[in-house]
LOMIBA-214223 format. One record per residue (C-alpha): residue number from 1; x, z, y; residue in three letters. Coordinates in Angstrom, 1 decimal. Layout:
<atoms>
- i / xx / zz / yy / aa
- NUM / X / Z / Y / ala
...
</atoms>
This chain:
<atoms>
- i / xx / zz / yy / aa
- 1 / 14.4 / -12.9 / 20.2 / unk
- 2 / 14.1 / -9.6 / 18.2 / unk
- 3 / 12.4 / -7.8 / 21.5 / unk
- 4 / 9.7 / -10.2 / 21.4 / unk
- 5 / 9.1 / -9.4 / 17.4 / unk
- 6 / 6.1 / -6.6 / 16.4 / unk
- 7 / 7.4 / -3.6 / 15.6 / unk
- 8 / 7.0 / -1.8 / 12.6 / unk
- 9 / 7.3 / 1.8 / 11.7 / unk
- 10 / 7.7 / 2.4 / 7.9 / unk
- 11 / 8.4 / 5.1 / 5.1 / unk
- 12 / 9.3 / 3.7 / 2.6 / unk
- 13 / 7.7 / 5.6 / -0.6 / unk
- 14 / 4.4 / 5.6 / 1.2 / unk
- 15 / 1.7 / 3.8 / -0.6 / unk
- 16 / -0.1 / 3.3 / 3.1 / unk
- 17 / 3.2 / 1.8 / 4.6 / unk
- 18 / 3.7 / -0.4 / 1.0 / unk
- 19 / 0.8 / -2.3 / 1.2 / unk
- 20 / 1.5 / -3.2 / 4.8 / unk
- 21 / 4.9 / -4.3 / 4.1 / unk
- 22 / 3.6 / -6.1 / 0.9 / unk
- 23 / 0.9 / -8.2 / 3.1 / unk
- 24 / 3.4 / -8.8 / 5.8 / unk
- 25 / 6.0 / -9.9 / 3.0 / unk
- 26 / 3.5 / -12.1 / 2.0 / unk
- 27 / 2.8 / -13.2 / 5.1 / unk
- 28 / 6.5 / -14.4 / 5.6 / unk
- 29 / 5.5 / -12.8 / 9.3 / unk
- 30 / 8.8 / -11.5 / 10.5 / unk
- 31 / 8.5 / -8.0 / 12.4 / unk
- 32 / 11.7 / -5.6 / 13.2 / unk
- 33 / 11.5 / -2.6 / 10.8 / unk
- 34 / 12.4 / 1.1 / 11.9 / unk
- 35 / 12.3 / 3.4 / 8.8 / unk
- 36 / 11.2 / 6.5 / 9.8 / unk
- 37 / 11.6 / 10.3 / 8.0 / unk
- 38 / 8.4 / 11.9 / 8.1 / unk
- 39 / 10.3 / 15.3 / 8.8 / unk
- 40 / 11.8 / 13.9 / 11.9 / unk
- 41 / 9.6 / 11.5 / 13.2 / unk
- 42 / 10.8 / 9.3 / 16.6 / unk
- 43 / 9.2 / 10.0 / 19.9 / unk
- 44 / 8.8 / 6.0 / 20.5 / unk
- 45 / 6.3 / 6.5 / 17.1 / unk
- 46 / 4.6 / 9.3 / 18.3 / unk
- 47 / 3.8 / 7.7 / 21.7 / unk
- 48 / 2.1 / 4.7 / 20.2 / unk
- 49 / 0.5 / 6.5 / 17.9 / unk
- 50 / 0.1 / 10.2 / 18.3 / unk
- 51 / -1.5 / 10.8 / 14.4 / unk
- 52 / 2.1 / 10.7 / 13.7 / unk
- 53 / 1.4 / 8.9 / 10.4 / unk
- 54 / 2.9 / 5.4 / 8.9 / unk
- 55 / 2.3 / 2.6 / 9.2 / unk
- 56 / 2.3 / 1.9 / 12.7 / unk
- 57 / 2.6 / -1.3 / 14.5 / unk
- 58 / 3.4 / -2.2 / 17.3 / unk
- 59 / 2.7 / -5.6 / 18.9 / unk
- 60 / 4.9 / -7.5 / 21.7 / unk
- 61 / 2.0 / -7.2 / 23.8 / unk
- 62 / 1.7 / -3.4 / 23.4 / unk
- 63 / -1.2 / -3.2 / 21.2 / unk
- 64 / -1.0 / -0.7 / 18.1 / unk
- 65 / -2.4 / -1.3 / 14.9 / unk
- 66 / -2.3 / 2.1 / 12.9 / unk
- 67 / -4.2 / 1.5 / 10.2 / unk
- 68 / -2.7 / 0.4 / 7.0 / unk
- 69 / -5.5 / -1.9 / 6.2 / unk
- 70 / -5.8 / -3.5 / 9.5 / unk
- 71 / -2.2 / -4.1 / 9.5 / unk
- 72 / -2.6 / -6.0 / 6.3 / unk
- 73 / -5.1 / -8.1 / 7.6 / unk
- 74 / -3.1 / -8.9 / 10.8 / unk
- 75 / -0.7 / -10.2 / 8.8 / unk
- 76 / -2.6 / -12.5 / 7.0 / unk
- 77 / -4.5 / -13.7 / 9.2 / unk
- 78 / -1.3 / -15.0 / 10.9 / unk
- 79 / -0.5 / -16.4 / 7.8 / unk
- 80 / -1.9 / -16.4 / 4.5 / unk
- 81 / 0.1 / -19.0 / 2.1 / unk
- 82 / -1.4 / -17.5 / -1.4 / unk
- 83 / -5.4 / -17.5 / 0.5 / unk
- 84 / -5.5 / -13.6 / -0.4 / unk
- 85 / -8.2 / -13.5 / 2.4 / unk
- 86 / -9.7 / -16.7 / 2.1 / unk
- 87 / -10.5 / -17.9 / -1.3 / unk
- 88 / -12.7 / -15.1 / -2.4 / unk
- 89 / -16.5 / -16.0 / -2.5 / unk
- 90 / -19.0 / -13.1 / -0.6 / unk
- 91 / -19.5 / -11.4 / -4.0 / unk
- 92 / -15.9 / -11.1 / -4.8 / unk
- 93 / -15.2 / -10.1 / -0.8 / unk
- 94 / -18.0 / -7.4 / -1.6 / unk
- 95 / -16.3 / -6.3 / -4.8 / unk
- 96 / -13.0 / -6.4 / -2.8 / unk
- 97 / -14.4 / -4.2 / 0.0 / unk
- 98 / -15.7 / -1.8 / -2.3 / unk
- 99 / -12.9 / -1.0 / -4.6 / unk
- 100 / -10.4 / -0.4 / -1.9 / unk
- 101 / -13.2 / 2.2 / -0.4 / unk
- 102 / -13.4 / 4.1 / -3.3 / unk
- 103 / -9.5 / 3.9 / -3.8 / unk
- 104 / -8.9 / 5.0 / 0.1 / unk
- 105 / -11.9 / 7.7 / 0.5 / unk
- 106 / -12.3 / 8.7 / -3.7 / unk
- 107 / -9.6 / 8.5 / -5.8 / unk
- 108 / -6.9 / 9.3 / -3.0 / unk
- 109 / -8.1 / 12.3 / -2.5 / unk
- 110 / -8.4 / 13.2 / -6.7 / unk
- 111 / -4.5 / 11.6 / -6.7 / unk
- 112 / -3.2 / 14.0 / -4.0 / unk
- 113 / -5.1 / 17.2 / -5.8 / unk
- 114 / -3.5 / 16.1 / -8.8 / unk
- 115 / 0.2 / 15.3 / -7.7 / unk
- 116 / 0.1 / 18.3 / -6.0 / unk
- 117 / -2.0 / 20.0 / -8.0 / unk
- 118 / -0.2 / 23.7 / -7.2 / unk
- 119 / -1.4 / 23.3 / -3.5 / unk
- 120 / -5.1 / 23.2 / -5.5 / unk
- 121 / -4.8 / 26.0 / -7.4 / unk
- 122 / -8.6 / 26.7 / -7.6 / unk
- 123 / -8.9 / 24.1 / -10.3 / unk
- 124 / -6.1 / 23.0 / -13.4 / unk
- 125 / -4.1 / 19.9 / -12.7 / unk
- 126 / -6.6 / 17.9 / -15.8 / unk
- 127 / -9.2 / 18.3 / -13.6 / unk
- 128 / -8.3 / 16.6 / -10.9 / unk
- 129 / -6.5 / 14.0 / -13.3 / unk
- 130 / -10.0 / 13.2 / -14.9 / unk
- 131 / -11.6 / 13.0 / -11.2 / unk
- 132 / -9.4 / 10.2 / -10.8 / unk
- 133 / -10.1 / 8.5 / -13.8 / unk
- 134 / -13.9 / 7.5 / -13.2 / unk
- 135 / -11.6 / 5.0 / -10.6 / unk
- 136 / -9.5 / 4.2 / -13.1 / unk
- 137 / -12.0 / 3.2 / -15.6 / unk
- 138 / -13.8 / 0.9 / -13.1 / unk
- 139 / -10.5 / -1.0 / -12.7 / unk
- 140 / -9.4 / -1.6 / -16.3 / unk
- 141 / -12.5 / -3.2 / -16.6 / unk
- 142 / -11.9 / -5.1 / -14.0 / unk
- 143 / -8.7 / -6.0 / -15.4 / unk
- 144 / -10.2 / -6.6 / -19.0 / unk
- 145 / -12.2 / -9.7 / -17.4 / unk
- 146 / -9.3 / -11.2 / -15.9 / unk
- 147 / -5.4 / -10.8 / -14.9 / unk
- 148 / -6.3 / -9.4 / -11.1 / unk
- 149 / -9.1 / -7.2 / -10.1 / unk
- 150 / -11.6 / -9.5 / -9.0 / unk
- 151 / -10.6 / -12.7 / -10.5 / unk
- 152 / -7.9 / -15.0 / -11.8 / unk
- 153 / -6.0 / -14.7 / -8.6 / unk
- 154 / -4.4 / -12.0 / -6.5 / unk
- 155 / -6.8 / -10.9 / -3.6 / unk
- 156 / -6.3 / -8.3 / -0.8 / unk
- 157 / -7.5 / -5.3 / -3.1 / unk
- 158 / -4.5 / -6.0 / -5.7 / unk
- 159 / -2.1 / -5.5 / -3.3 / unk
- 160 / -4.2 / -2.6 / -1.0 / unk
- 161 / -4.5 / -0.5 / -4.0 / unk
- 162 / -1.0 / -1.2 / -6.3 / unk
- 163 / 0.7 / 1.3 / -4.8 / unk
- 164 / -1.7 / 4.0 / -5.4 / unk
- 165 / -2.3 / 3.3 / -9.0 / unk
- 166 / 2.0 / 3.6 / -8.8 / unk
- 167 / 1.7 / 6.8 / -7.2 / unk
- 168 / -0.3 / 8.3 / -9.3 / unk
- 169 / 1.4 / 6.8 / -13.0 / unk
- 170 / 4.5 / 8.6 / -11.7 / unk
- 171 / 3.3 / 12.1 / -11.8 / unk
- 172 / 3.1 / 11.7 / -15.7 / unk
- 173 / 4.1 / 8.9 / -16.4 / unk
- 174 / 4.4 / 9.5 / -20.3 / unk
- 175 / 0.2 / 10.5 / -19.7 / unk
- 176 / 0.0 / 7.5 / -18.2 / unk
- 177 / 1.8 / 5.6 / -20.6 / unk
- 178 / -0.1 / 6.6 / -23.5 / unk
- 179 / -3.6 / 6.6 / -21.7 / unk
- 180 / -6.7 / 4.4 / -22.7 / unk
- 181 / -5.9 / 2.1 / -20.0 / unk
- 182 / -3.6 / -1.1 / -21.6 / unk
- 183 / -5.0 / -4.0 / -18.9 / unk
- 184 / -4.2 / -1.6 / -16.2 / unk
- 185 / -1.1 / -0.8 / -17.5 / unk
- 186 / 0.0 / -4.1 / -18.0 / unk
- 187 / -1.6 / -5.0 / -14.5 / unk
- 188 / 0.7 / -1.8 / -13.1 / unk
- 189 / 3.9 / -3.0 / -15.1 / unk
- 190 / 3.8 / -6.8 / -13.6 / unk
- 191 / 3.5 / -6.1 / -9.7 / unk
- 192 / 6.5 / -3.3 / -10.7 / unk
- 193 / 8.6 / -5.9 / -12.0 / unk
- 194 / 7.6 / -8.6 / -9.3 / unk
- 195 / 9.8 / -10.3 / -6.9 / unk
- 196 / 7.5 / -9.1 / -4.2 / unk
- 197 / 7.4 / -5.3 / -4.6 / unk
- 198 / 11.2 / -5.4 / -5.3 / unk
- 199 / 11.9 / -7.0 / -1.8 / unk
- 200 / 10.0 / -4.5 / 0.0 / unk
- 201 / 11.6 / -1.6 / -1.5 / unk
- 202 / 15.4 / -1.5 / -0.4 / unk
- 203 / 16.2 / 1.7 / 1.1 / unk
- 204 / 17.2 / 1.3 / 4.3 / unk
- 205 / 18.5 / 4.2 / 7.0 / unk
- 206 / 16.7 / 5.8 / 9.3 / unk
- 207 / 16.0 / 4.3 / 12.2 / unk
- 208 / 17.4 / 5.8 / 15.7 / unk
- 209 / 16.9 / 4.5 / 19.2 / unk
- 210 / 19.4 / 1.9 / 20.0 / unk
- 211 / 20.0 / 0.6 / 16.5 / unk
- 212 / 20.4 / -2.9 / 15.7 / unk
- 213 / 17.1 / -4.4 / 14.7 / unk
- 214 / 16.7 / -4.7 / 11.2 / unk
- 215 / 14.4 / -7.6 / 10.6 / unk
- 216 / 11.8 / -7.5 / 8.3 / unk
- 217 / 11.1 / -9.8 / 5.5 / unk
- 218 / 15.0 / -10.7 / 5.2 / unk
- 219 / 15.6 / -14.2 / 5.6 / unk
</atoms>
């Protein structure tokens, strides 16, 4: 039974490989979970996909899905219970598609300057904190019109960019605290205290060849 399940290579404190455990949780699509340690990464994940980073998945068939946001939308279109995909209208799906593109291509790249901002030394660690902010911004206004980012509902760009917004409140998180931001905040603090991002954030071991699966959601 478990042979026949997709495989899924994870890390667990990486916002790529959270949002595709988050859709998959979602999902309630059940795949076989090998953490991985990014120090010591297995040859079976390198061989499916040699860019060596997570998320990777693996389907019974062979195909590999290596993209965080594909991987998300694999999973729901199996199976998509709360209509994350589906019950947005073609200006929300544009809004959607445009504020996960400026989280994956803008504001990750101001987030990893300003976590590690000593690798950046050419500019102070503000800087690279108020890059990110312009994103910021754009999404407590989102979040002052209603509870989600584009609505009254969670949609695919709450849960693609959550664990971002995480990332980058725990580099200060007494900045971020205090910081003009109160729907985001309170947007950040709910999915934080949620069943869902709970669930998919047991620490498991490392995986090593000839392990027992470990299935993923837990039934």
């Amino acid at each position: 039974m478990t042979q026949e399940l997709p495989v899924l290579y994870s890390f667990r404190r990486c916002p790529y490989a959270m949002r595709a455990r988050l859709a998959i949780t979602v999902s309630t699509t059940q795949v076989e979970l090998r953490e991985v340690v990014l120090k010591n990464k297995p040859e079976e994940m390198l061989v499916a996909s040699p860019k060596g980073t997570v998320p990777v998945l693996v389907l019974p068939d062979g195909k590999v899905i290596d993209e965080s946001l594909d991987i998300m939308r694999w999973a729901l279109g199996n199976s998509d219970p709360d209509n994350l995909l589906r019950n947005a209208s073609p200006e929300k799906q544009l809004t959607i598609a445009e504020l996960i593109e400026e989280n994956d291509h803008i504001f990750k790249q101001h987030l990893d300057r300003y976590k590690y901002f000593d690798r950046f030394p050419e500019l102070p660690q503000s800087y690279y904190r108020e890059q990110a902010e312009v994103t910021l911004l754009k999404l407590e206004q989102q979040l002052q019109q209603h509870n989600y980012l584009v609505g009254s509902e969670c949609s695919l760009a709450d849960l693609a960019i959550f664990p971002f917004i995480r990332q980058f409140a725990h580099v200060d998180k007494q900045w971020f605290d205090t910081a003009p931001y109160p729907a985001l905040q309170k947007w950040l603090g709910y999915f934080l205290e949620s069943k869902l991002f709970n669930s998919i954030m047991k620490k498991y071991p490392q995986w090593n060849n000839g392990d027992q699966p470990l299935l993923f959601p837990e039934q």
